[in-house]
N, C-alpha and C positions, 0 to 999 in steps of 0.2 A: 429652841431657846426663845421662846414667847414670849410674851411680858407677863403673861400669867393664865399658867396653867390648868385651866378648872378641875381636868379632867384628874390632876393631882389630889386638889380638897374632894373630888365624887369618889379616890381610891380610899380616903384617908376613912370618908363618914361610913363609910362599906367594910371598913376594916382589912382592907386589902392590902398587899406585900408592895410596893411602888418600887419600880428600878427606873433610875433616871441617871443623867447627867452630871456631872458633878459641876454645879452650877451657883454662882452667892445666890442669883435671885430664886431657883430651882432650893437651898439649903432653906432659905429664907421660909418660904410656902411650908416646905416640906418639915423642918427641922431635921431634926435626927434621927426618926422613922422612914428610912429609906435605906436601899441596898443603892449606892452609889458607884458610879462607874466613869473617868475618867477618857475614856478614847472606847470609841467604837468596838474595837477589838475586846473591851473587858466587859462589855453587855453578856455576853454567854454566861462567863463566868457569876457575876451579878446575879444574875436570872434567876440561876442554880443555887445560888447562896439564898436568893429571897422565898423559891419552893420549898429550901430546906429546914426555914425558920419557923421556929414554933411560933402559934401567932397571939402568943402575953401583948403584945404592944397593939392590939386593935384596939382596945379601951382607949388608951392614950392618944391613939390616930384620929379615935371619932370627934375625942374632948378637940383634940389640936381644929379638926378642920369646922369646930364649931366657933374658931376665933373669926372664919372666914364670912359666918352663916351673916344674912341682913341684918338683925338687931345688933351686931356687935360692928357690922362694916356704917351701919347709920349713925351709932353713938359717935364713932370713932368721925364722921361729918360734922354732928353735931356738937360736938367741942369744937374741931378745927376751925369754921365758923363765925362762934361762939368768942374765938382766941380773935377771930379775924376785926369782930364787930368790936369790939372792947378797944 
């Protein structure tokens, strides 16, 4: 439970099945593109459910983890700033 996960947004732009935590800050990164799992003991099952998914939501994963990419994490400075200086 990191403060943030990269290696989440490297699964998302890769179009890759992510099984994680069931986590706010982890849903947050993540959205709804994930096989979630609650307690240690439901990661197998998770796992098996995110091998078994057709992979329709890689498009969606790649868009989502391009909210993370530099020009969208800079604008998003350059307003707060911007809110600061005013």
């Amino acid at each position: 439970d990191e403060s943030f996960g990269n290696v989440f947004v490297e699964a998302m732009a890769s179009g890759l099945p992510i099984v994680a935590y069931d986590r706010p800050r982890t849903r947050w990164i993540i959205g709804d593109h994930a096989f979630f799992a609650d307690a240690r003991e439901a990661l197998p099952a998770a796992i098996g459910t995110a091998l078994d998914a057709a992979p329709g939501a890689a498009a969606e994963m790649r868009e989502r983890a391009q909210t993370f990419g530099w020009p969208a994490i800079a604008a998003l400075y350059n307003d707060f700033f911007g809110e600061l200086l005013q």
